[in-house]
C-alpha positions, 0 to 999 in steps of 0.5 A: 825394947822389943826390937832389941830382942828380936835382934838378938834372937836373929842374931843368936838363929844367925849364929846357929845357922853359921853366917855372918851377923853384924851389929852397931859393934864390929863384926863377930871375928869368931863366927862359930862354924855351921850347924851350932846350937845355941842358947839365948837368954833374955832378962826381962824388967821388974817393978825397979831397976833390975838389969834388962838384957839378953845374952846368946852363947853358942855351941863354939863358946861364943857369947853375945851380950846387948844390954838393954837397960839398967846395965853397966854396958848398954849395946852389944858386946860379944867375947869368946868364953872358956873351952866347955862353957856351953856344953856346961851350961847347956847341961844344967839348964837341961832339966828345965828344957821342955820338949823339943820345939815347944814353950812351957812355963817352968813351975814354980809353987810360990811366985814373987810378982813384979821380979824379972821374967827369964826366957830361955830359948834353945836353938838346935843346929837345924833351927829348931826352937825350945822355949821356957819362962820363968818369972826368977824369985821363986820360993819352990819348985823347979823354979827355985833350982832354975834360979840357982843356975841362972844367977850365976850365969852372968859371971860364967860367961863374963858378962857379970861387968856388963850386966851390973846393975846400973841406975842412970839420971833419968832412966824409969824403973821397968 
């Protein structure tokens, strides 16, 4: 699982650095040009069967989804989303973005234990990493409002068929 999503942030630096990457899909027909930022979104397990995956949207409306676990799709896809999507999204995760090239956790005043754990990270043109975790489910603070923004993330980028939840024979929960 790790190495998934060591993958994913490869490929999502990749993408910002404006390469070419490959993955057991075909290749990116679209690569988004040099100097794109990007924003990639890992959706940790919970004590159930809650969909584990992450998604990358860069700056050129390029999202790459790899489903991890408990999802509709397993592996990864990618497609073009509508004109503005990132510059969208980018401004209403912005209130949650620590300072450039840190991590932070973002508040949350009433935790719900055992629910999926978001990692937002932020890669800027030149590379630069900002990173923010917040466990979802949360009862007050700014991480009730971060929840309200990332639950409809899926359907914004259209990937809310990939990442259905999906339980299969034999799979654990977690």
């Amino acid at each position: 699982m790790a190495v998934t999503s060591h993958r994913l942030l490869a490929l999502g630096a990749t993408l910002a650095l404006g390469a070419c990457a490959t993955t057991t899909q075909p290749p990116l027909t679209e690569v988004p040009a040099a100097g794109n930022a990007s924003i990639l979104v890992s959706v940790g397990p919970c004590f159930g069967f809650c969909p584990v995956y992450d998604v990358a949207i860069a700056s050129g409306d390029t999202v790459i989804f790899a489903g991890k676990r408990h999802t509709a799709v397993l592996g990864d896809r990618s497609r073009q989303a509508p004109a503005d999507t990132y510059r969208t999204i980018a401004g209403e995760l912005a209130p949650f973005r620590p300072a450039t090239g840190t991590e932070a956790e973002v508040p949350c005043d009433v935790q719900i234990t055992d629910t999926s754990v978001y990692t937002i990270t932020w890669i800027d043109p030149d590379g630069e990493r900002t990173t923010a975790r917040h466990q979802s489910r949360c009862r007050g603070g700014p991480g009730r409002a971060l929840d309200g923004v990332l639950s409809g993330l899926p359907q914004r980028l259209g990937i809310e068929d990939w990442a259905k939840q999906t339980t299969r024979d034999g799979a654990s929960r977690g």
